[in-house]
C-alpha positions as CSV (number, residue, x, y, z in Angstrom):
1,X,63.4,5.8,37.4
2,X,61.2,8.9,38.0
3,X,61.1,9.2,34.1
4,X,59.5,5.4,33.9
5,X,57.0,6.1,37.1
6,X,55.7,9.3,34.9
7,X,55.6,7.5,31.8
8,X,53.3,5.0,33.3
9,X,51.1,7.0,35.0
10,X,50.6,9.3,32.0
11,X,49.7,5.5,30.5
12,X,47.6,4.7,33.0
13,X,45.3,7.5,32.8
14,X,45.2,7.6,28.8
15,X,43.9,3.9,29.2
16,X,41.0,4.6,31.7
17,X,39.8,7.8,29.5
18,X,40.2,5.6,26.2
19,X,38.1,2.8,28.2
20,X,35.6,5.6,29.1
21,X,35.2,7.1,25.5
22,X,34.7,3.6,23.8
23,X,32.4,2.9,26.6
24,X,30.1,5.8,25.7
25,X,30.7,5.2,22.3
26,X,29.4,1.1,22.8
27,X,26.5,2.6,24.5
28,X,25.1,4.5,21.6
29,X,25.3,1.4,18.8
30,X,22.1,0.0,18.7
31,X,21.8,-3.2,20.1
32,X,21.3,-5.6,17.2
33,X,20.9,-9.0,19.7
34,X,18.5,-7.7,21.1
35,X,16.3,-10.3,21.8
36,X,12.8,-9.3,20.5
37,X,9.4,-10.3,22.6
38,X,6.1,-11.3,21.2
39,X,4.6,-7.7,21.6
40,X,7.6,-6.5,19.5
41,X,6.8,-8.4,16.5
42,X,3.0,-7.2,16.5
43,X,3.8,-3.6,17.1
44,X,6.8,-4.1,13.6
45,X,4.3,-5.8,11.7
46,X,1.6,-3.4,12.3
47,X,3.7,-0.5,11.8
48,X,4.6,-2.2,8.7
49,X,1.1,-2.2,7.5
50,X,0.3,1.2,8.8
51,X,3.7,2.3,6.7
52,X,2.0,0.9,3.6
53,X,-1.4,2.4,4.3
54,X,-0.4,5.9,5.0
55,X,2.6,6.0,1.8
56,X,0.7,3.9,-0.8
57,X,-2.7,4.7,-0.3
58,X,-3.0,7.8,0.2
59,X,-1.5,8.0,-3.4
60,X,-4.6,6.3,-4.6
61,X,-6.9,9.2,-3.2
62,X,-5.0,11.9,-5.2
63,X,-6.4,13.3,-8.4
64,X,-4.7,11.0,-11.1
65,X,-4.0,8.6,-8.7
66,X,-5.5,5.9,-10.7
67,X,-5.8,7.6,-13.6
68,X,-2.0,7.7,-14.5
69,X,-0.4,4.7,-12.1
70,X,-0.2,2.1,-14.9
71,X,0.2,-0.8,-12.4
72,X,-3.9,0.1,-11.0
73,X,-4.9,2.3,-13.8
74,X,-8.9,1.4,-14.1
75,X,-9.6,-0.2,-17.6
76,X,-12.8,-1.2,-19.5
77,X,-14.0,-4.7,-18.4
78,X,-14.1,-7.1,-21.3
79,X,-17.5,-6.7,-22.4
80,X,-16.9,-3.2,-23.3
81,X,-13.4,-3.6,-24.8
82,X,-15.3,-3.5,-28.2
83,X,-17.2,-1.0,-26.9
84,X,-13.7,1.4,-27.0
85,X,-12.6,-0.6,-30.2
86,X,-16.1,0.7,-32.3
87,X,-16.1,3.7,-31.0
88,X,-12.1,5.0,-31.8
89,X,-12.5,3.2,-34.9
90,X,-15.8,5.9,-35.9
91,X,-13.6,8.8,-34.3
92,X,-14.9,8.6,-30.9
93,X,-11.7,8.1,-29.3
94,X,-12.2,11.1,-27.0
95,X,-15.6,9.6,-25.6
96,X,-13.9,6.4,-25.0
97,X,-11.2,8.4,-23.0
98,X,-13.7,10.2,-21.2
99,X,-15.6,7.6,-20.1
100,X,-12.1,5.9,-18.9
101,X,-11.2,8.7,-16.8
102,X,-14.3,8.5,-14.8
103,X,-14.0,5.1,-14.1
104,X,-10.5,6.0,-12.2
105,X,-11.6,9.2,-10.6
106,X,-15.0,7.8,-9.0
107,X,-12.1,4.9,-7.5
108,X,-10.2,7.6,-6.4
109,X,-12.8,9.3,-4.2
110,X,-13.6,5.6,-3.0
111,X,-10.7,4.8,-1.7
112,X,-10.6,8.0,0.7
113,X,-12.7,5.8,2.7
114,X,-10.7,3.2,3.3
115,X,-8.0,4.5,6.0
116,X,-10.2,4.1,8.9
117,X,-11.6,0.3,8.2
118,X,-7.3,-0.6,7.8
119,X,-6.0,1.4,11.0
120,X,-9.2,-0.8,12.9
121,X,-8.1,-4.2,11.1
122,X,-4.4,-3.5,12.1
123,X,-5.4,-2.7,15.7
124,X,-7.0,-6.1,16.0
125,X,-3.8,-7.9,14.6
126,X,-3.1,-10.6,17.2
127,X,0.5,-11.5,18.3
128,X,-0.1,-15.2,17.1
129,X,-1.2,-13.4,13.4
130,X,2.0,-11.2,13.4
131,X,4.4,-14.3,14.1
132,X,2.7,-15.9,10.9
133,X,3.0,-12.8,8.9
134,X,6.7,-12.3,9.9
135,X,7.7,-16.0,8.8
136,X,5.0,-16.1,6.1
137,X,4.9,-15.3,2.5
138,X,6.2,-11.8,0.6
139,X,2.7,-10.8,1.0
140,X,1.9,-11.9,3.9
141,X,0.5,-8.8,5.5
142,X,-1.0,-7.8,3.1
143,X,-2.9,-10.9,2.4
144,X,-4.0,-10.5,6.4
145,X,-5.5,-6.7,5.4
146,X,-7.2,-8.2,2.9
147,X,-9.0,-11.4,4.6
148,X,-9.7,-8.9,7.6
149,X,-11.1,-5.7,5.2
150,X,-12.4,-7.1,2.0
151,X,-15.9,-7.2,2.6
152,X,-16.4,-3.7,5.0
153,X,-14.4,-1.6,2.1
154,X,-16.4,-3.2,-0.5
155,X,-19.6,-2.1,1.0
156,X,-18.2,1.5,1.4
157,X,-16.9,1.8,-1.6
158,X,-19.8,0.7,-3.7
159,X,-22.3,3.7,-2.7
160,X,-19.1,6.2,-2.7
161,X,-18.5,5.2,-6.0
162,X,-22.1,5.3,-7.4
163,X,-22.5,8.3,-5.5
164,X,-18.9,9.4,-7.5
165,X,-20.7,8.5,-11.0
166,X,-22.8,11.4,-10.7
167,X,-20.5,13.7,-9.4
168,X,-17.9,13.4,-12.4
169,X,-20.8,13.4,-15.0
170,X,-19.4,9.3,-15.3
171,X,-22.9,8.2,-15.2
172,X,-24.2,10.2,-18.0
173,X,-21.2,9.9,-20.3
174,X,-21.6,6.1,-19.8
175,X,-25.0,5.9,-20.5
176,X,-24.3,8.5,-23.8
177,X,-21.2,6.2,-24.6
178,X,-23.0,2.3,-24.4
179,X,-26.3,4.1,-25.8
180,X,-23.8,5.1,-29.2
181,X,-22.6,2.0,-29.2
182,X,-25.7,0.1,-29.2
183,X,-27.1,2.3,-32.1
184,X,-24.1,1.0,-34.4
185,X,-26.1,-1.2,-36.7
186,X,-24.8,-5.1,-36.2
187,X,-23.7,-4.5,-32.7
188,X,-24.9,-6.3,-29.7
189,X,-26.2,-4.5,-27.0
190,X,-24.1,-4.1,-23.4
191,X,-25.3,-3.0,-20.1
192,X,-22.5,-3.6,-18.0
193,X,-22.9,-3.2,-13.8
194,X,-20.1,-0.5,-13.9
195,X,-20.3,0.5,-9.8
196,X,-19.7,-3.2,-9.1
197,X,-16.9,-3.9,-11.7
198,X,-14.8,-0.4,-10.7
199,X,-15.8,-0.9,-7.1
200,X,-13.7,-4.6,-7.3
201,X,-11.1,-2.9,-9.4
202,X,-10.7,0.0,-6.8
203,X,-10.4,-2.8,-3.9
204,X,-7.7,-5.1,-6.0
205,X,-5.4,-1.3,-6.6
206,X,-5.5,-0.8,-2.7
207,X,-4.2,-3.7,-2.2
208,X,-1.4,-3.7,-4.9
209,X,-0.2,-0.8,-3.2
210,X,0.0,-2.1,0.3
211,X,1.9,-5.0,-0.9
212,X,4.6,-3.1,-3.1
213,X,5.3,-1.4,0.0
214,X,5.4,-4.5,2.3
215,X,7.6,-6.3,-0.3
216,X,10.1,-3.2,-0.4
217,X,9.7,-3.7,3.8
218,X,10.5,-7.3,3.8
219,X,13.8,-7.0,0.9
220,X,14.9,-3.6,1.5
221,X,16.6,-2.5,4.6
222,X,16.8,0.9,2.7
223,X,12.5,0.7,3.4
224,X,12.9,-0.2,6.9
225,X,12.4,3.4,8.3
226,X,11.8,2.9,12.3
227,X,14.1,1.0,14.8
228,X,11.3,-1.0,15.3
229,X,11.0,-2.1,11.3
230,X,14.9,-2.9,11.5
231,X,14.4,-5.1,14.3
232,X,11.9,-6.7,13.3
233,X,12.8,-7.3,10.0
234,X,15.8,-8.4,10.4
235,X,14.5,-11.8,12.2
236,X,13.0,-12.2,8.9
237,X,16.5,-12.1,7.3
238,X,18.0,-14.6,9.3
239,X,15.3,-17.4,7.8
């Protein structure tokens, strides 16, 4: 009988220490039901965009960054597409490439502006705009950076980027490039507004970027690097 009382008290006690290690245990999985408030959505989806600003952008602003990302690489607009054409076709392939890589490197100084005018348009995200980005579209966010940051980057960007021309020579091999071009005999002349056409370009990269990032946010659990991008993100899932 003594045997049977020992038995279940050496029982007994194994039980309460088991309930006491899967008690701590319980404690430390995160709590996936947690049931997420207003405020919690915001601060996900801005740290969402701010994830996107701070990996993909900064990208942009690295020598190159344009230059050789083939998704926002900066290419002649279409009235100077026979501009390139003539000129590799004579042997001035070189001035053609030139003339490309200073398209890309005045966008890349551009875009170092651009940081300050997104961390302010995230700031002023509104907990009624997060619950529509959350629930909206694969680019949701992004399209909300956009609406909320089009115009202020555009007018930085344009002076930076005329101010870049000169820097990187891109002015002067520009005018020596359309200025060949226009002496070819049967050609007609172009004078193309180059600050305006690279500053759009520059604006419409920045923005692919963001949005790669978001989509790998929103599909990607892999992407979703915080607590608060897991739980946010996965209410997305569950729609």
């Amino acid at each position: 009988m003594k045997n049977i009382y020992f038995f279940l008290f050496i029982l007994a006690v194994f039980s309460l220490q088991s309930c006491a290690e899967l008690q701590s245990i319980a404690s430390q999985i995160p709590q996936e039901n947690k049931v997420l408030t207003n405020q919690d959505i915001a601060q996900g989806l801005k740290a969402a965009l701010k994830k996107g600003v701070d990996q993909e952008v900064k990208k942009l602003t690295l020598e190159n960054g344009f230059y050789q990302n083939e998704a926002v690489k900066i290419l002649l607009p279409k009235e100077l597409t026979r501009v390139e054409n003539t000129l590799r076709d004579i042997g001035l392939g070189n001035l053609a490439d030139e003339g490309i890589k200073a398209l890309n490197r005045a966008a890349e100084d551009a875009v170092k502006e651009a940081t300050p005018i997104f961390v302010n348009a995230i700031a002023q995200m509104t907990i009624s705009d997060a619950k529509n980005i959350l629930m909206g579209d694969q680019n949701a966010a992004t399209a909300y950076l956009k609406a909320k940051t089009n115009q202020e980057l555009y007018k930085k960007f344009n002076p930076v980027i005329q101010n870049s021309f000169r820097k990187v020579g891109a002015d002067q091999i520009w005018s020596n490039l359309i200025t060949k071009y226009n002496q070819i005999p049967l050609t007609k002349n172009v004078n193309p507004d180059l600050t305006d056409y690279v500053t759009n370009q520059a604006l419409e990269g920045v923005y692919f970027m963001i949005e790669q990032e978001e989509k790998q946010i929103r599909n990607k659990v892999s992407a979703r690097t915080s607590q608060i991008l897991q739980q946010v993100f996965a209410l997305q899932d569950q729609f």
